[in-house]
MOPAC internal coordinates of N, CA, C and O (Angstrom, degrees):
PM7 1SCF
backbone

  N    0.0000 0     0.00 0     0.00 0    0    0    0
  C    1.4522 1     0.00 0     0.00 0    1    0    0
  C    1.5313 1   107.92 1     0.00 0    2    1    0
  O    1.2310 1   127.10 1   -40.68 1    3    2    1
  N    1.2490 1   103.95 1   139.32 1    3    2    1
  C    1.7390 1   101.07 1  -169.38 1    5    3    2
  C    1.8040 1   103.22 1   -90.32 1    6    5    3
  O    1.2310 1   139.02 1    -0.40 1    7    6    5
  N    1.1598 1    80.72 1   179.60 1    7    6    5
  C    2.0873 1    96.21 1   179.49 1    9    7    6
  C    1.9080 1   106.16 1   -65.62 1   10    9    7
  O    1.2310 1   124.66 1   154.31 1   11   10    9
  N    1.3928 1   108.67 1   -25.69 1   11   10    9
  C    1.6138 1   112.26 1  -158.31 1   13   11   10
  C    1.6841 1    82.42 1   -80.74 1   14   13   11
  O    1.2310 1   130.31 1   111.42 1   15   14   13
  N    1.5213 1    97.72 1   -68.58 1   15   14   13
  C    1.8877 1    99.21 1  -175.78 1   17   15   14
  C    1.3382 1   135.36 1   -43.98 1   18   17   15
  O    1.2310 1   125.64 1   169.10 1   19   18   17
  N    1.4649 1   106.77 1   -10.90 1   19   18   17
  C    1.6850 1   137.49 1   174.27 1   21   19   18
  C    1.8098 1    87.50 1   -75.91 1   22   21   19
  O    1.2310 1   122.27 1    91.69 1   23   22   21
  N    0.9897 1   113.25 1   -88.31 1   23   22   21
  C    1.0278 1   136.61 1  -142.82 1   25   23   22
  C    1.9474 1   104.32 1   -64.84 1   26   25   23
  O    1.2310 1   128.72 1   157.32 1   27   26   25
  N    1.0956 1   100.82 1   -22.68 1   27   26   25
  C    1.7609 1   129.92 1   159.58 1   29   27   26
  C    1.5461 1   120.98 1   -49.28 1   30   29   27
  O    1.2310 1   137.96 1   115.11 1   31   30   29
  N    1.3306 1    82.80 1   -64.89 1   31   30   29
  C    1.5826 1   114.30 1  -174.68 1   33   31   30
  C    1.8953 1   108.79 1   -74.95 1   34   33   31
  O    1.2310 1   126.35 1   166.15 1   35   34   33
  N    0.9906 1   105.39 1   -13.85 1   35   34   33
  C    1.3931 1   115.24 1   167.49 1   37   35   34
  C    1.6077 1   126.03 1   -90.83 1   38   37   35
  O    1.2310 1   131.16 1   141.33 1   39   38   37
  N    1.5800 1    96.07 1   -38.67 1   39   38   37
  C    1.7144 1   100.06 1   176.60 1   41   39   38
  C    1.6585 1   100.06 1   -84.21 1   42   41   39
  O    1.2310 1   117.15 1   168.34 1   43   42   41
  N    0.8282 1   123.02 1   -11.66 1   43   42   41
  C    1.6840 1   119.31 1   157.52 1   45   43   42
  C    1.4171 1   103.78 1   -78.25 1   46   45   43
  O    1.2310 1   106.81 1   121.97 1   47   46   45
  N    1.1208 1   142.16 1   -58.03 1   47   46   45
  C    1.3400 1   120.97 1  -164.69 1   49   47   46
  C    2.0482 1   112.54 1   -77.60 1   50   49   47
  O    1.2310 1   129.59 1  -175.88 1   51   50   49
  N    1.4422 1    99.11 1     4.12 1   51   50   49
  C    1.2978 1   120.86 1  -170.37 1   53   51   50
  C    1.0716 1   116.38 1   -73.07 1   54   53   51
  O    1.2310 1   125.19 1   127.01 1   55   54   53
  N    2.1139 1   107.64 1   -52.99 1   55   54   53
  C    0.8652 1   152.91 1  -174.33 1   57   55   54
  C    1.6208 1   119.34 1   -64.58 1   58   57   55
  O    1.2310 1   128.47 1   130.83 1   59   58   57
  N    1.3832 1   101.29 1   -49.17 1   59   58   57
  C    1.6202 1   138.09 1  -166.68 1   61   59   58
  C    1.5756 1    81.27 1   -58.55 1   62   61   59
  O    1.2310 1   125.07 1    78.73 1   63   62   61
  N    1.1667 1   107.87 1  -101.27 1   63   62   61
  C    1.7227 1   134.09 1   164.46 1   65   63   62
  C    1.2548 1   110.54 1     8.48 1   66   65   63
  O    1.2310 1   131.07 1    87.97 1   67   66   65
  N    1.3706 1    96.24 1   -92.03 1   67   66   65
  C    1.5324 1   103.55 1   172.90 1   69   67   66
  C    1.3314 1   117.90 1   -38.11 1   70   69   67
  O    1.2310 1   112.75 1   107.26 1   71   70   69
  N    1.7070 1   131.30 1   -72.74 1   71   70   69
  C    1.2860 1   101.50 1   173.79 1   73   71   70
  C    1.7684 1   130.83 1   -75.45 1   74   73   71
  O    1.2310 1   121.73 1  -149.33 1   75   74   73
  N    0.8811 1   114.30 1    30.67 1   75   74   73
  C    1.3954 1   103.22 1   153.26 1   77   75   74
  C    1.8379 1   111.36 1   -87.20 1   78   77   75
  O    1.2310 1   129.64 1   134.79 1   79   78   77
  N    1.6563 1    99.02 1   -45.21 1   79   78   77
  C    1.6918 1    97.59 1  -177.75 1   81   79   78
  C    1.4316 1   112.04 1   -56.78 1   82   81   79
  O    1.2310 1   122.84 1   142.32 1   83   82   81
  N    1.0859 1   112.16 1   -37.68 1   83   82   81
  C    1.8224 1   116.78 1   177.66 1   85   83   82
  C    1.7523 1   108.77 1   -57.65 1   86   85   83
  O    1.2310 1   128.73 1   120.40 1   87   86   85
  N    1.1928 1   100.79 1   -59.60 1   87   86   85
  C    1.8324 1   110.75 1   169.33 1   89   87   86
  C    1.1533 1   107.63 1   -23.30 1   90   89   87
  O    1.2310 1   119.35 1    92.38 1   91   90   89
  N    1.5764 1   118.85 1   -87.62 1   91   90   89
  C    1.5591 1   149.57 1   157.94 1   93   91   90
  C    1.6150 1    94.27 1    -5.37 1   94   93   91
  O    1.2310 1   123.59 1    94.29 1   95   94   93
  N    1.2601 1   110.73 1   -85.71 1   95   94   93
  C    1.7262 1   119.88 1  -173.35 1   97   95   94
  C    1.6697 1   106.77 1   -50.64 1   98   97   95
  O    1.2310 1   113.09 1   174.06 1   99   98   97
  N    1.1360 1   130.65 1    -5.94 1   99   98   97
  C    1.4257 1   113.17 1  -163.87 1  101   99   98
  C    1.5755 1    90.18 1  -108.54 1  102  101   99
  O    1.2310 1   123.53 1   152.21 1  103  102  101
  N    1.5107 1   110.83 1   -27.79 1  103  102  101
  C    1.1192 1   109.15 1  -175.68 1  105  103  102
  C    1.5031 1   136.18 1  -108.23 1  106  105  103
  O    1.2310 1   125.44 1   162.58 1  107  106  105
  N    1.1731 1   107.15 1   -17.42 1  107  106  105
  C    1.5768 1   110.02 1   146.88 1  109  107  106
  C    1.3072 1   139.00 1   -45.40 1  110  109  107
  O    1.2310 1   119.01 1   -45.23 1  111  110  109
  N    1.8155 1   119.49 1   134.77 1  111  110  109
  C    1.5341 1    90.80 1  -176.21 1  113  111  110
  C    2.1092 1    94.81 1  -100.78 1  114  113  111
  O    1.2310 1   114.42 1  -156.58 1  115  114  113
  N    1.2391 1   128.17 1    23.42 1  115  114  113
  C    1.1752 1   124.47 1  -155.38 1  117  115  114
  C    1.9986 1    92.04 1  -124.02 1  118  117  115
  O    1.2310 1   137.57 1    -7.20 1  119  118  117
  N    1.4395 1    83.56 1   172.80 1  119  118  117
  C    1.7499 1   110.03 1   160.50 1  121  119  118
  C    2.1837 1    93.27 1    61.33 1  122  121  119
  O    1.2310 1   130.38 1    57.00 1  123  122  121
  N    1.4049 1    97.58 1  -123.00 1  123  122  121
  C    1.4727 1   109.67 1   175.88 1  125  123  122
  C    1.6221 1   118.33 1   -49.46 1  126  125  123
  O    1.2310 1   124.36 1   144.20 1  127  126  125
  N    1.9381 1   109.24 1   -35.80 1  127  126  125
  C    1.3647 1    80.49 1  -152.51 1  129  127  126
  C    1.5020 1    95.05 1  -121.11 1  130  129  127
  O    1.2310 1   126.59 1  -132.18 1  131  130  129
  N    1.5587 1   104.93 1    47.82 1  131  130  129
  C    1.5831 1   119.80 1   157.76 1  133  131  130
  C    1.0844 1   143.80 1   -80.66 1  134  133  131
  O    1.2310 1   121.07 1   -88.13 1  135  134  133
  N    1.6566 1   115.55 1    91.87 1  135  134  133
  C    1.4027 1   135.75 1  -162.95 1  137  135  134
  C    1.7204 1   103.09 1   131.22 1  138  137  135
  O    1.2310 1   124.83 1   121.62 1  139  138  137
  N    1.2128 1   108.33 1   -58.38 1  139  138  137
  C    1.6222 1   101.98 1   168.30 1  141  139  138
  C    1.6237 1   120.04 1    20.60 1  142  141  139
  O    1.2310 1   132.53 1   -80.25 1  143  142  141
  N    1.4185 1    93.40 1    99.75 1  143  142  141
  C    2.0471 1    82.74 1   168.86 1  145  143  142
  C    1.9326 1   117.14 1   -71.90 1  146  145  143
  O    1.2310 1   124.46 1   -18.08 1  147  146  145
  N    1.1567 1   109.04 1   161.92 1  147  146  145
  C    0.9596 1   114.50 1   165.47 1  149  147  146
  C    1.7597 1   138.25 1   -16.38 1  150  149  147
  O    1.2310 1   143.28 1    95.38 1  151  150  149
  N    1.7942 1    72.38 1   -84.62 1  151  150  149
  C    1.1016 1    89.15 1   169.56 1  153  151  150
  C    1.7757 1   132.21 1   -54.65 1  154  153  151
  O    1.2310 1   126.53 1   143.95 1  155  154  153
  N    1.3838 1   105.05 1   -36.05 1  155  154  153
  C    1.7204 1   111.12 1   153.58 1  157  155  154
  C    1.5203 1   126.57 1   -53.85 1  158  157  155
  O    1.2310 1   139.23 1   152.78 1  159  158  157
  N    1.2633 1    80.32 1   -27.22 1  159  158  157
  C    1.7369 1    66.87 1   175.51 1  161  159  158
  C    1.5716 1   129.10 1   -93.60 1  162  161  159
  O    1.2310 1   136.13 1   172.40 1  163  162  161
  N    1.8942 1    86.38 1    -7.60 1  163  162  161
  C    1.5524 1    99.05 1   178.81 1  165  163  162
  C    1.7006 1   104.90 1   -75.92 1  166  165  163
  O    1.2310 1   120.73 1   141.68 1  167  166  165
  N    1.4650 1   116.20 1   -38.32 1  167  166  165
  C    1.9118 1    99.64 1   168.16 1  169  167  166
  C    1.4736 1   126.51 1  -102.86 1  170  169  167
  O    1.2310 1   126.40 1  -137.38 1  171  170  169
  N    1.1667 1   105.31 1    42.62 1  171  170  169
  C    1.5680 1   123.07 1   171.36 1  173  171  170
  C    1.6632 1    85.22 1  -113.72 1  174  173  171
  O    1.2310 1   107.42 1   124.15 1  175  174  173
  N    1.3017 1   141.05 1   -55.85 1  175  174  173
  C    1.1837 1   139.68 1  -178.31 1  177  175  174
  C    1.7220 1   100.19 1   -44.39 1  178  177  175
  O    1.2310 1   128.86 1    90.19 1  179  178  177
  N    1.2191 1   100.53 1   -89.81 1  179  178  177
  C    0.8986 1   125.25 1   173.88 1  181  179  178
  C    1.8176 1   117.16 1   -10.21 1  182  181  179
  O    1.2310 1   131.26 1   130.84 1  183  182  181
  N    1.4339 1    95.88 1   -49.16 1  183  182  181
  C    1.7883 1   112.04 1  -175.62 1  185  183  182
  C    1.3402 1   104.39 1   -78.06 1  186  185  183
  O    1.2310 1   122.36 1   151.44 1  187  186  185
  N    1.3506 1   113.08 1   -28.56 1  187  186  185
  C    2.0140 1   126.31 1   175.15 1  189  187  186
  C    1.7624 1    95.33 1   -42.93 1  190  189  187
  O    1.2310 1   132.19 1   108.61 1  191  190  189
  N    1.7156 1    94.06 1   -71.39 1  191  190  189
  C    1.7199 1   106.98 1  -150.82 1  193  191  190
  C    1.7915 1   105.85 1   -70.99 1  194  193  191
  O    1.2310 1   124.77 1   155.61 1  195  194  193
  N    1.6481 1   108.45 1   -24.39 1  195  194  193
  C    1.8446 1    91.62 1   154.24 1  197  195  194
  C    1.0886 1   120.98 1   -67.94 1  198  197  195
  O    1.2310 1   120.16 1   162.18 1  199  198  197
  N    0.9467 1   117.30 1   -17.82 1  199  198  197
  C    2.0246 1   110.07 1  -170.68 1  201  199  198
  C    1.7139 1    99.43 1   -85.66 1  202  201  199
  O    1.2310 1   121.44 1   140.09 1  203  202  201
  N    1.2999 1   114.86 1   -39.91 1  203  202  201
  C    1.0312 1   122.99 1   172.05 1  205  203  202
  C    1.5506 1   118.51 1   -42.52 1  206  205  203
  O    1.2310 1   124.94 1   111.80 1  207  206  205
  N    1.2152 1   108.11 1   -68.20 1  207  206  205
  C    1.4672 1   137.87 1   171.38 1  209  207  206
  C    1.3209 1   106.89 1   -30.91 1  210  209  207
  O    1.2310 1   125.26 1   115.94 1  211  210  209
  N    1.2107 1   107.49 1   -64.06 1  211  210  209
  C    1.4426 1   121.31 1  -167.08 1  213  211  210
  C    1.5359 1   123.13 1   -67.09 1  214  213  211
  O    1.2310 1   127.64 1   146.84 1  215  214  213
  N    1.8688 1   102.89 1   -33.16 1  215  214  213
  C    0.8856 1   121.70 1   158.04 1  217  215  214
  C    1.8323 1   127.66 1   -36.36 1  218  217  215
  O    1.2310 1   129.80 1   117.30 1  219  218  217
  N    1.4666 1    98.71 1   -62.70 1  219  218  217
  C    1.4975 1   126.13 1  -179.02 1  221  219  218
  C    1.7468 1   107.46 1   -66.88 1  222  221  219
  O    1.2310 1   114.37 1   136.70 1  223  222  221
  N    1.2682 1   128.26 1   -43.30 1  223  222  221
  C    1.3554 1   124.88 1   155.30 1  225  223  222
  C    1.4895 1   104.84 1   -61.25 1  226  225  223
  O    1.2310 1    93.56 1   119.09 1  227  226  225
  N    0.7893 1   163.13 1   -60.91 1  227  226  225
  C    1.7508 1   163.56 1  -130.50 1  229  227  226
  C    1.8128 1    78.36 1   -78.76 1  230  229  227
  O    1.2310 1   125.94 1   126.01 1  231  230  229
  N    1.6124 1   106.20 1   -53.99 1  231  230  229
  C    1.3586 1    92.43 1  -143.54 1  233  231  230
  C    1.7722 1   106.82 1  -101.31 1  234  233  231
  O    1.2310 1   119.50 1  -151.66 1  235  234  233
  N    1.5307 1   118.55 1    28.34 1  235  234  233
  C    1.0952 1   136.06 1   158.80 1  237  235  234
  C    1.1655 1   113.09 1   -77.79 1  238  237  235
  O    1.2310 1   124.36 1   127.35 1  239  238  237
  N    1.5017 1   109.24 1   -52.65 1  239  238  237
  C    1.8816 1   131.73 1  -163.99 1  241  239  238
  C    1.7873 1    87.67 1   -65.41 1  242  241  239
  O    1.2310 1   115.95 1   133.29 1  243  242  241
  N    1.6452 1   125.29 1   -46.71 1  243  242  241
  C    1.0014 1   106.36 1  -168.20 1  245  243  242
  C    1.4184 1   134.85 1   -89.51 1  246  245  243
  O    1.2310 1   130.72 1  -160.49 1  247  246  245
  N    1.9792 1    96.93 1    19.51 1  247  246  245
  C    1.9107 1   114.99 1  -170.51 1  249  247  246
  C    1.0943 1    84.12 1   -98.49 1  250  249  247
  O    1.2310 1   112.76 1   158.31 1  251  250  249
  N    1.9363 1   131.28 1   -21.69 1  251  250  249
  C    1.4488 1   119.59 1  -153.08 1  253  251  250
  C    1.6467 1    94.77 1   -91.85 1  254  253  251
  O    1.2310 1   118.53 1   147.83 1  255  254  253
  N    1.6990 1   120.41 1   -32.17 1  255  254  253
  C    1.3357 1   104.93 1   178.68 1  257  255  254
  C    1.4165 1   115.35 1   -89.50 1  258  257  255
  O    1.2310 1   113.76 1   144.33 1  259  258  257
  N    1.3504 1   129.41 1   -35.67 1  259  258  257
  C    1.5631 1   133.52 1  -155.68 1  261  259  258
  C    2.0998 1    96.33 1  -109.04 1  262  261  259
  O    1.2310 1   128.51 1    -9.96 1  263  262  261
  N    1.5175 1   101.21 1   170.04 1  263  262  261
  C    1.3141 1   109.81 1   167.84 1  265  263  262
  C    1.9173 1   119.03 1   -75.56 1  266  265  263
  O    1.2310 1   124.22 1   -31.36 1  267  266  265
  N    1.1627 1   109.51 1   148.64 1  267  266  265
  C    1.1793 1   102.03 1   179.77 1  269  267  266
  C    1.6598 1   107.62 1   -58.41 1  270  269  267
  O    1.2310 1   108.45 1   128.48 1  271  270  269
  N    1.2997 1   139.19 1   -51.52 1  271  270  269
  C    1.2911 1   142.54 1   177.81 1  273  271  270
  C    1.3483 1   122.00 1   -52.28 1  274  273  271
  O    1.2310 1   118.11 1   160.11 1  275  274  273
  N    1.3780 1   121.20 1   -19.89 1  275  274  273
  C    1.6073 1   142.84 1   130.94 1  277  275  274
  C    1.7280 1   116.13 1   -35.66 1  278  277  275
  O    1.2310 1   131.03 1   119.33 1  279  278  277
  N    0.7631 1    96.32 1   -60.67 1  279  278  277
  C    1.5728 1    90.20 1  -167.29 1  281  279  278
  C    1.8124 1   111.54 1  -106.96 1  282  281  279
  O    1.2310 1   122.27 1   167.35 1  283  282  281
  N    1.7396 1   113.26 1   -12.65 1  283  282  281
  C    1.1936 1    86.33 1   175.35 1  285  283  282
  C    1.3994 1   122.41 1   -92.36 1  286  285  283
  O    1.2310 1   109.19 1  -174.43 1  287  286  285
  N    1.3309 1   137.85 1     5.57 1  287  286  285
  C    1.3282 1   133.25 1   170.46 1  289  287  286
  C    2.1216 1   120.82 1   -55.21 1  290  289  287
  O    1.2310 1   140.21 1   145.51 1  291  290  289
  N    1.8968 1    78.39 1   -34.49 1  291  290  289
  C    1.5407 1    88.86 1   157.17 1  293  291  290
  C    1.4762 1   135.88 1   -29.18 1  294  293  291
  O    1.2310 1   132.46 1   110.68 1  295  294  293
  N    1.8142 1    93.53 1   -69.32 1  295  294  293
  C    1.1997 1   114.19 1   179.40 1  297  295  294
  C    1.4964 1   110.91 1   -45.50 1  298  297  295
  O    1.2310 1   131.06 1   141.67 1  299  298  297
  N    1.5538 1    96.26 1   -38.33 1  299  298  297
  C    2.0622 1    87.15 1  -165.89 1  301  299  298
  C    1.2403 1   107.17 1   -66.80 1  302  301  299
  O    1.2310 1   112.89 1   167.62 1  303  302  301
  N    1.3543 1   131.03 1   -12.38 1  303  302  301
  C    1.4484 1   136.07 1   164.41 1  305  303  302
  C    1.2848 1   131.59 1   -33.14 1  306  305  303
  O    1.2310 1   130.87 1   151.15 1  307  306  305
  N    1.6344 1    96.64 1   -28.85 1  307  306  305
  C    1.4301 1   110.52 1  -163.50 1  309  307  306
  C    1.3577 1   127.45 1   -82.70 1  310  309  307
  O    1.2310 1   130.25 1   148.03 1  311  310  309
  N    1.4625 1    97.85 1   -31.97 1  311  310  309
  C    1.3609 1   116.97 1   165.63 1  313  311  310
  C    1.4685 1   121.24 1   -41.41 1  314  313  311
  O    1.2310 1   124.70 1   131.34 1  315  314  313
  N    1.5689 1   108.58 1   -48.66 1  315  314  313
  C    1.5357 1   121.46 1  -172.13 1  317  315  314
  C    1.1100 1    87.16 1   -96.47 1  318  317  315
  O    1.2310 1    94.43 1  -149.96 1  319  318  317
  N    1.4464 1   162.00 1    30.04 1  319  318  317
  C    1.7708 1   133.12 1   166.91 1  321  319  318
  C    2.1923 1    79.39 1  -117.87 1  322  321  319
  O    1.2310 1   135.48 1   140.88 1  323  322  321
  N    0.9813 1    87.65 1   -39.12 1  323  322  321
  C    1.7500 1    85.99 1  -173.29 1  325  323  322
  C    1.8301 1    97.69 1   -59.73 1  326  325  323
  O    1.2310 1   112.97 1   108.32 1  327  326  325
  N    1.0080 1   130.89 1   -71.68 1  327  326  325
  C    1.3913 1   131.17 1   159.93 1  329  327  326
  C    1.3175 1   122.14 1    -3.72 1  330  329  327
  O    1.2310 1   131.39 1   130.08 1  331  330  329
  N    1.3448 1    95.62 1   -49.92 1  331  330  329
  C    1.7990 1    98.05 1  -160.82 1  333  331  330
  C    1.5599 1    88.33 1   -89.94 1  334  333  331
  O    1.2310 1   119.63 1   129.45 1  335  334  333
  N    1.7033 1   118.30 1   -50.55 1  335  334  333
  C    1.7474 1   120.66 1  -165.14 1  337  335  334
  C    1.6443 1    95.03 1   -48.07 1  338  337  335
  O    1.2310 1   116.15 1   133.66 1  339  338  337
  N    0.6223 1   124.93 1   -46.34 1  339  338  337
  C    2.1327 1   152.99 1  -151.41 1  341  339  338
  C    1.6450 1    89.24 1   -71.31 1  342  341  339
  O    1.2310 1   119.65 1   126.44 1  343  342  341
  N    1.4016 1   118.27 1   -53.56 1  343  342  341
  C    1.8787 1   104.66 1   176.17 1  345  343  342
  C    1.4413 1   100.51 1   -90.22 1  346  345  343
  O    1.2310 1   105.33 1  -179.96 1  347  346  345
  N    1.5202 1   144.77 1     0.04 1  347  346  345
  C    1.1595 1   127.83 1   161.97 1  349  347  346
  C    1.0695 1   123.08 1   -90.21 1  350  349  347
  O    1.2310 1   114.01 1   145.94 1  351  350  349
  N    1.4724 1   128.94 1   -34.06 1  351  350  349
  C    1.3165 1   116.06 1   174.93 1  353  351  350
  C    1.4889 1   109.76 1  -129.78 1  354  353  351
  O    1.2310 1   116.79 1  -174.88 1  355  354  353
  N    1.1714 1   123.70 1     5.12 1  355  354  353
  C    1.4592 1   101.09 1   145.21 1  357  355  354
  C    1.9920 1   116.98 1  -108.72 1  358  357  355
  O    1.2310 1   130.55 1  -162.96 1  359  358  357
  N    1.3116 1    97.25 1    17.04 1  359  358  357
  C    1.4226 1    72.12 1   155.62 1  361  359  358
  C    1.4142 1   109.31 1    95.68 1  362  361  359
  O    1.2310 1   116.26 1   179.16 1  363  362  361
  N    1.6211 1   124.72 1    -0.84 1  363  362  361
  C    1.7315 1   129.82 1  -149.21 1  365  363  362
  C    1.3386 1    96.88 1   -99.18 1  366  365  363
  O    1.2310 1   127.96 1   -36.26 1  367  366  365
  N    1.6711 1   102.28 1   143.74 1  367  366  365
  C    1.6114 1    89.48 1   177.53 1  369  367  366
  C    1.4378 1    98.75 1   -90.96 1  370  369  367
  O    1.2310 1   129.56 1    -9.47 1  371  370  369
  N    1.4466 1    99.18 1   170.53 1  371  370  369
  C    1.7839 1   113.30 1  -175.52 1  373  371  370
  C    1.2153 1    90.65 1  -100.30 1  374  373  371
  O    1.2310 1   104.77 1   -63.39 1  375  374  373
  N    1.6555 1   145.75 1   116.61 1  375  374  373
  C    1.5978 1   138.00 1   136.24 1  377  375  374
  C    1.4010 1    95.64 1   -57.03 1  378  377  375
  O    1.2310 1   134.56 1     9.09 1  379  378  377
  N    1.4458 1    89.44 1  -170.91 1  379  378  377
  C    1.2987 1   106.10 1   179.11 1  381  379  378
  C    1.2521 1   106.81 1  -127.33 1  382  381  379
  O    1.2310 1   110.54 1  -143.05 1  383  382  381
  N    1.6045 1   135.39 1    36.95 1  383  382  381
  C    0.8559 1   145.40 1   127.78 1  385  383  382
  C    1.5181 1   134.97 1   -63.25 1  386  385  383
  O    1.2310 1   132.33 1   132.70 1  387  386  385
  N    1.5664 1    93.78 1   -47.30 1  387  386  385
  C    1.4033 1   128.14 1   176.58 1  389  387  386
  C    1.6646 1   113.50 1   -61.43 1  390  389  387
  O    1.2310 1   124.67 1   148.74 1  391  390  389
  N    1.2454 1   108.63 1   -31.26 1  391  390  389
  C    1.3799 1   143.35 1  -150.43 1  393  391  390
  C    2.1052 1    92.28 1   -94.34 1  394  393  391
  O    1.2310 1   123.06 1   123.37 1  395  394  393
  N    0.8206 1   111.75 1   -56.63 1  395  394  393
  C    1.3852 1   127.94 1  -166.55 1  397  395  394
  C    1.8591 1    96.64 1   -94.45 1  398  397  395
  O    1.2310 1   114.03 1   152.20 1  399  398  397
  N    1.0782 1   128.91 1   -27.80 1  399  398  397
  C    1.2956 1   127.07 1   168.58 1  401  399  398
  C    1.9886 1   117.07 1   -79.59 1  402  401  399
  O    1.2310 1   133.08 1   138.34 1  403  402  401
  N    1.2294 1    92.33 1   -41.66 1  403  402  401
  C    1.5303 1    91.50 1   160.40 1  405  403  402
  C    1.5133 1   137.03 1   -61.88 1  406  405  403
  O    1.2310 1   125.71 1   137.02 1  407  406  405
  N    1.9890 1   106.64 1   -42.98 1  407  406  405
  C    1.8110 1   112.53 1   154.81 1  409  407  406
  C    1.2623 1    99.94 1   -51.96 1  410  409  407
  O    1.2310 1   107.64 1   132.06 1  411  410  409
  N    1.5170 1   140.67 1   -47.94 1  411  410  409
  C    1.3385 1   106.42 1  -149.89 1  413  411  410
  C    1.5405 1   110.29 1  -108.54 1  414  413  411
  O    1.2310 1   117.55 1  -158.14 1  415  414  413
  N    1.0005 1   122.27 1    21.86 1  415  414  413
  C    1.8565 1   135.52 1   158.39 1  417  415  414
  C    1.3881 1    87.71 1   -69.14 1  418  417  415
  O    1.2310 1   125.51 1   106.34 1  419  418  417
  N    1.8720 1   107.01 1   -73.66 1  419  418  417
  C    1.5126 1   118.77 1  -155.78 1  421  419  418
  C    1.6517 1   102.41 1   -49.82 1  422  421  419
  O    1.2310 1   113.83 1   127.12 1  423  422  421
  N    1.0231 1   129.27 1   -52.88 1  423  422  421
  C    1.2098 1   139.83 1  -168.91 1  425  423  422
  C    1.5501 1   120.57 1   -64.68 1  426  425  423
  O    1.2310 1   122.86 1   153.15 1  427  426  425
  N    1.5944 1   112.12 1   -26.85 1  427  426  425
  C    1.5958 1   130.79 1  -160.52 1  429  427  426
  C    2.1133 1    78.13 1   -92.18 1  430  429  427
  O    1.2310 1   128.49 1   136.30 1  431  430  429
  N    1.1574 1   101.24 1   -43.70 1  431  430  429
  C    1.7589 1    98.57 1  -164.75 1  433  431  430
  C    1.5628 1   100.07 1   -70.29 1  434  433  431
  O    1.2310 1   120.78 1   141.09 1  435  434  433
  N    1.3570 1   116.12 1   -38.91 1  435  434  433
  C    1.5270 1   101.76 1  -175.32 1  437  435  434
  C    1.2819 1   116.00 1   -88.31 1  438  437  435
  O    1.2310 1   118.25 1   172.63 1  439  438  437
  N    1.1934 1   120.94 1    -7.37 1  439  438  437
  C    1.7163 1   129.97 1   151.43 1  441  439  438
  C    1.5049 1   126.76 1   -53.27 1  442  441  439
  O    1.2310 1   125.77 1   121.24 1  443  442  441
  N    1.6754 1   106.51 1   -58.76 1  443  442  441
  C    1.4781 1   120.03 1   158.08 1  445  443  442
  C    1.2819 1   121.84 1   -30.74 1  446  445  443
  O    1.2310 1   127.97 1   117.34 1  447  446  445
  N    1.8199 1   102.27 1   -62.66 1  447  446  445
  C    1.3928 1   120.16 1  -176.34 1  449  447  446
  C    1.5716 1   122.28 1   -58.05 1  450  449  447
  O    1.2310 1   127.79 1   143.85 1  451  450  449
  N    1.2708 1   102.61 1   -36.15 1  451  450  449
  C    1.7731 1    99.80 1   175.87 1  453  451  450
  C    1.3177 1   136.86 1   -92.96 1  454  453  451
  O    1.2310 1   132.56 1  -166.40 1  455  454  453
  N    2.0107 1    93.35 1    13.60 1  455  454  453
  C    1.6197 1    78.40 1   172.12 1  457  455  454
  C    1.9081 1    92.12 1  -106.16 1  458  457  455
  O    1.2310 1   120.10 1   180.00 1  459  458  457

């Protein structure tokens, strides 16, 4: 896997992330985005579904060069970076339910992925 497809495969999972936390923030009425005008929340939304977007192109371009088993262990990444972004900036507590359900997504995907 080259340095570009590294580095690919990251602004998709960058992307991914980010707009879900933006989503989350546009749409909550609690924690961070209490008081929020409207209209803020209409381009925080808004900023979710480009990242999103962009996400889903990034990660087309990268089914057309690499194998799917290449790039989806990635994905299981996401679970745990959303997790962790999710108690940093919005504020979520971590149980330890939550906590032990997130290793074992991440863990079940990179298991899947390597055989």
């Amino acid at each position: 896997m080259t340095a570009g497809a590294l580095f690919l495969i990251f602004v998709a999972l960058a992307t991914l992330t980010a707009g879900q936390i933006l989503l989350k923030l546009a749409l909550a009425d609690d924690g961070p985005s209490k008081g929020m005008t409207k209209r803020r929340r209409v381009w925080i939304f808004a900023a979710g579904i480009f990242g999103m977007t962009i996400s889903f192109f990034v990660n087309l371009g990268l089914l057309q060069k690499l194998d799917l088993s290449q790039v989806f262990p990635f994905q299981g990444l996401s679970v745990l970076v959303v997790t962790l972004l999710a108690s940093f900036f919005l504020k979520e507590k971590l149980t330890l339910p939550l906590i032990v359900g997130t290793l074992l997504i991440t863990a079940g995907v990179m298991l899947v992925s390597a055989n």
